[in-house]
Backbone bond lengths (Angstrom), bond angles and torsions (degrees), N, CA, C in turn:
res aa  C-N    CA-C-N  psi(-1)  N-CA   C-N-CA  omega(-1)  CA-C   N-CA-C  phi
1 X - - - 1.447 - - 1.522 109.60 -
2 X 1.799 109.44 157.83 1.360 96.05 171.78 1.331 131.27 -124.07
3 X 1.324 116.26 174.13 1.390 127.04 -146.71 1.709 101.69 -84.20
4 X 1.659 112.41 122.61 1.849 113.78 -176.77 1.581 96.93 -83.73
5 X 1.527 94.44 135.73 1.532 117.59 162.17 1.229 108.01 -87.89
6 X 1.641 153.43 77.17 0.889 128.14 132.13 1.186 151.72 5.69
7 X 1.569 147.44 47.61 1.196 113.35 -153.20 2.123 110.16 -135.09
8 X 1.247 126.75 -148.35 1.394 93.87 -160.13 1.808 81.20 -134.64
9 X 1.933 86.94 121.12 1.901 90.74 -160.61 1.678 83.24 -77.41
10 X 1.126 133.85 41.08 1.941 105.15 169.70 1.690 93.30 -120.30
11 X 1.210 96.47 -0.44 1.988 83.76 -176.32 1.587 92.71 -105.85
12 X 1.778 102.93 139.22 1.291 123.82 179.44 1.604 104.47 -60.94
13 X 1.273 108.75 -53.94 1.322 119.21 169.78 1.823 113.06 -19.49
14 X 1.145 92.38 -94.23 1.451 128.84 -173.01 1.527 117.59 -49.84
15 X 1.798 111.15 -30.41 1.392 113.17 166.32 1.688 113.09 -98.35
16 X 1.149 108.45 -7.20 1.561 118.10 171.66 1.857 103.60 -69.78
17 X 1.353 100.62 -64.26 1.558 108.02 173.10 1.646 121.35 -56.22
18 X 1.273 121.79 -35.45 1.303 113.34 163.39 1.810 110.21 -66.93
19 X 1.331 130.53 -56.78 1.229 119.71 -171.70 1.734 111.95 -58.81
20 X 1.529 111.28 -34.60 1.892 95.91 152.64 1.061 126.57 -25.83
21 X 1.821 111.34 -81.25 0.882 147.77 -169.28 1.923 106.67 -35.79
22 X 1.658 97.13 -41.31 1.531 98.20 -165.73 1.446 113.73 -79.85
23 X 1.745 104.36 -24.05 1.624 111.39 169.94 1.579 108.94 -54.86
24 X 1.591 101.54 -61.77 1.337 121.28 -160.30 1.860 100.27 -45.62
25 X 1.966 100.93 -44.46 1.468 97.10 -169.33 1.612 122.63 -93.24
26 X 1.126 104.66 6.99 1.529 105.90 -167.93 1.266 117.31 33.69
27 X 1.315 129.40 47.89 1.444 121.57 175.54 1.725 112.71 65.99
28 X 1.252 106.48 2.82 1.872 93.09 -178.38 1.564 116.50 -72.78
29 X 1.521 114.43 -41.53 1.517 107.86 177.99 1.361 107.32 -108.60
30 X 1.286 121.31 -26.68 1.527 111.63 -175.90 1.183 138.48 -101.68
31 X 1.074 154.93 152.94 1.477 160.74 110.66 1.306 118.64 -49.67
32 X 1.320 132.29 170.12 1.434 144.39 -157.75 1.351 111.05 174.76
33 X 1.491 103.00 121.00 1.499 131.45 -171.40 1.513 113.45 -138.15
34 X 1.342 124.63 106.89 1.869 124.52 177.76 1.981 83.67 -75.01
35 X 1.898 68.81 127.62 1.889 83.22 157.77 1.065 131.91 -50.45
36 X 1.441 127.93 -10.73 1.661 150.51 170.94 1.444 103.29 -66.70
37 X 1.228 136.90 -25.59 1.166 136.01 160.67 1.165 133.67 -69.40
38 X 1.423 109.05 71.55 1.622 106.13 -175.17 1.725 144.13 -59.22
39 X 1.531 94.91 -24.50 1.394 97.24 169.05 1.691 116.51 -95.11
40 X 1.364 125.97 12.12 1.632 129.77 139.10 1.114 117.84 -85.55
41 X 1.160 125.53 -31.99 1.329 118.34 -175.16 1.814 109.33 -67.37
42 X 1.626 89.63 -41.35 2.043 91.86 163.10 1.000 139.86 -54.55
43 X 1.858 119.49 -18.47 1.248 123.90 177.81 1.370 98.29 -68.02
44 X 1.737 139.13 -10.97 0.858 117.72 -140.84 2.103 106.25 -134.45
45 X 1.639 79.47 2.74 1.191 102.06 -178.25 2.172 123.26 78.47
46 X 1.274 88.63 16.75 1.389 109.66 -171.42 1.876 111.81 -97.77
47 X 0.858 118.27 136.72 1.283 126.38 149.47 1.585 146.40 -104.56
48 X 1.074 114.45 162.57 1.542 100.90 -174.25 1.766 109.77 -53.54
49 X 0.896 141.49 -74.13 1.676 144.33 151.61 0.863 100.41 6.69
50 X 1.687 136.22 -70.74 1.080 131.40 -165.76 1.593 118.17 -48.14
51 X 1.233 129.27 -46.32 1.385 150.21 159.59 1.372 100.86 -9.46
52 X 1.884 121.10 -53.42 1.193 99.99 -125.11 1.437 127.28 -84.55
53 X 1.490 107.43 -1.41 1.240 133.52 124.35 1.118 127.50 7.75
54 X 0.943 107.20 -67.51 1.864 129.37 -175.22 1.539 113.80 129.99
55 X 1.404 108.34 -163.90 1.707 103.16 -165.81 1.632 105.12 -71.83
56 X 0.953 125.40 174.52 1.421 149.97 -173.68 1.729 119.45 -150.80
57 X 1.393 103.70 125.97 0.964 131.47 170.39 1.225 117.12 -110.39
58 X 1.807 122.14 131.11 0.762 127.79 175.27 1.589 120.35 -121.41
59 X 1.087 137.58 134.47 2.022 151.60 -163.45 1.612 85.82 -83.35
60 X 1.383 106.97 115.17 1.681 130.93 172.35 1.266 112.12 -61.49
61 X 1.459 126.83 -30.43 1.237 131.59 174.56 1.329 117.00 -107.87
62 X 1.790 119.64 -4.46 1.261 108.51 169.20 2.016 97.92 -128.28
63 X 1.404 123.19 62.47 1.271 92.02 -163.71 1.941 131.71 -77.99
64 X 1.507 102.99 28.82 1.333 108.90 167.62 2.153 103.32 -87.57
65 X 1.515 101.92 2.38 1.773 96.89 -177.57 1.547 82.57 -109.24
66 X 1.158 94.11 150.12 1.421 119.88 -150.20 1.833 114.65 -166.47
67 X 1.559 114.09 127.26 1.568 99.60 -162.52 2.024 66.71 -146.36
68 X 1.855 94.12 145.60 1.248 110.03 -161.04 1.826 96.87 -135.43
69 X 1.244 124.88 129.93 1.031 112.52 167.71 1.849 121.13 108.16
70 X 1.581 97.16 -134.56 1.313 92.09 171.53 1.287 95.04 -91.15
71 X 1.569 147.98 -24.26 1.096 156.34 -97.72 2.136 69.25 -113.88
72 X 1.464 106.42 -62.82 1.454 114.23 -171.68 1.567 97.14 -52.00
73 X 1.141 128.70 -103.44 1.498 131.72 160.28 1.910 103.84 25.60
74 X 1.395 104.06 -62.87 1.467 97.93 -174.51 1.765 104.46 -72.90
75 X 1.089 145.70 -30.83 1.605 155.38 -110.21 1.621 73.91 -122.29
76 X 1.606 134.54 -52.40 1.226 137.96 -142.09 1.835 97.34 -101.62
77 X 1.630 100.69 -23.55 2.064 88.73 176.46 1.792 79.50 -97.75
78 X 1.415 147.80 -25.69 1.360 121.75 -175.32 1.673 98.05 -54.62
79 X 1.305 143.85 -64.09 1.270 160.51 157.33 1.088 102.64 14.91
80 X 1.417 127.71 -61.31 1.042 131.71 -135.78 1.364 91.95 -119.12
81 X 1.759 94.33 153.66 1.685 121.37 -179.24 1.575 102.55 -33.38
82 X 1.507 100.23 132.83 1.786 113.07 173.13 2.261 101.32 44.22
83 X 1.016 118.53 39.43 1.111 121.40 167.60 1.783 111.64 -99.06
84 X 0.853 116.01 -29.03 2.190 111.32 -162.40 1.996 62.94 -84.41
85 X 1.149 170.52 -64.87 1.114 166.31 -39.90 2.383 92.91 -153.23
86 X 1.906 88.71 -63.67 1.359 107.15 163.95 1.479 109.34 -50.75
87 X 1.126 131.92 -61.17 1.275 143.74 -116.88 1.837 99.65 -101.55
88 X 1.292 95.55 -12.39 1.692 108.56 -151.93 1.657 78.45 -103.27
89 X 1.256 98.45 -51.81 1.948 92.47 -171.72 1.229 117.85 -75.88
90 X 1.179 129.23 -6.70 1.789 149.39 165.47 1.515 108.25 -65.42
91 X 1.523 104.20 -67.30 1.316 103.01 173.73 1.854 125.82 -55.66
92 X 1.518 104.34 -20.14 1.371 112.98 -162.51 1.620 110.51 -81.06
93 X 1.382 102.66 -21.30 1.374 112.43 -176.54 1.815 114.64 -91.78
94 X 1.605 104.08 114.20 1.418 93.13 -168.71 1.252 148.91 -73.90
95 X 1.499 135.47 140.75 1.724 114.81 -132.80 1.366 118.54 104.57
96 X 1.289 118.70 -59.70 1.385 127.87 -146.15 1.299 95.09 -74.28
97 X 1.329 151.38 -45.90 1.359 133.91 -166.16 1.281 110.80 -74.01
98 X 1.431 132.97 -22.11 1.558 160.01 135.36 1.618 98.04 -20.54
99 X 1.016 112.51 -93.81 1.329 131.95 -163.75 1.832 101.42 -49.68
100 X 1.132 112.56 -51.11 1.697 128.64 -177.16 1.709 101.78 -69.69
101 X 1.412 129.45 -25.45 1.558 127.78 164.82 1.547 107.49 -77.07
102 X 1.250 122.91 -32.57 1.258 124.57 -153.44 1.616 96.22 -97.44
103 X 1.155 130.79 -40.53 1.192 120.96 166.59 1.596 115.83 -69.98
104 X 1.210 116.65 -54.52 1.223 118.85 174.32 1.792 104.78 -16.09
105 X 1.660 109.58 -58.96 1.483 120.16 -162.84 1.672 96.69 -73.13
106 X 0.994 136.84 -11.00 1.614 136.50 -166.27 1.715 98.86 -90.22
107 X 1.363 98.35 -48.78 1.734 103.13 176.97 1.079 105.36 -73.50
108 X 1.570 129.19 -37.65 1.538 108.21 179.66 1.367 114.99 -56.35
109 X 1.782 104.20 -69.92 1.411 114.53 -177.27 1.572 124.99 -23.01
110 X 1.690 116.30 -47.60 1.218 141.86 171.46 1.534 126.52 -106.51
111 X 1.089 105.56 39.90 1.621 107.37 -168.27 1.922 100.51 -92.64
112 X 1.605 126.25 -7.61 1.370 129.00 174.03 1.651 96.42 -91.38
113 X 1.046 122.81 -59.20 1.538 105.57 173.29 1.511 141.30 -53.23
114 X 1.767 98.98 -40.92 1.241 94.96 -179.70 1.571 106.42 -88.60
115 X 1.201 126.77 3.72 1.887 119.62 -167.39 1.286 107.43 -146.40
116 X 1.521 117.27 7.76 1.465 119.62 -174.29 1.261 136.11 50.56
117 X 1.310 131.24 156.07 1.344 120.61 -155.33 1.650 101.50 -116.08
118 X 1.143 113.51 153.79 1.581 112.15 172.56 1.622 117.73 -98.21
119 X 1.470 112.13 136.54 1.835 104.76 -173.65 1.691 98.65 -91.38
120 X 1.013 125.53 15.24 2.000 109.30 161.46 1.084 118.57 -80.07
């Protein structure tokens, strides 16, 4: 089964990076759901609030595992071709998983100002 992207369809950001994501994946590991969708987000026991966090990913075959944030962000490039590869040398460098949480929260916090929001 596959793994839900959570993510929030009004930020340019965030729906720009999922429609990558969907070229890049052809549907092999992911699904994709804007947190604006409230009755998917229920299959899953989630609410909009819950989001605010940041995106969320949820494991198709385990969906009580669950990675929120930048924490998801990393879980979704490990995923992917030559990613545990990225992900291993990111973490290895010291700071950097620091620096990669802390921004992560700067783009969330501000991701309508700095990248604009979409009205659909």
């Amino acid at each position: 089964m596959k793994y839900q992207v959570i993510y929030d369809g009004k930020c340019n950001l965030c729906s720009t990076f999922t429609e990558l994501l969907q070229q890049y994946d052809r549907g092999q590991l992911f699904d994709y759901i804007p947190m604006q969708d409230e009755s998917a987000l229920a299959k899953f026991g989630i609410v909009p609030t819950d989001c605010e966090a940041g995106m969320i990913l949820i494991d198709g075959n385990q969906p009580a595992k669950r990675w929120q944030g930048s924490e998801a962000a990393e879980e979704i490039t490990r995923l992917l071709p030559l990613g545990e590869l990225f992900i291993a040398a990111y973490r290895a460098i010291p700071g950097m998983k620091w620096l990669g949480d802390r921004s992560y929260e700067q783009i969330r916090d501000h991701r309508y100002e700095w990248f604009g929001e979409r009205k659909n």
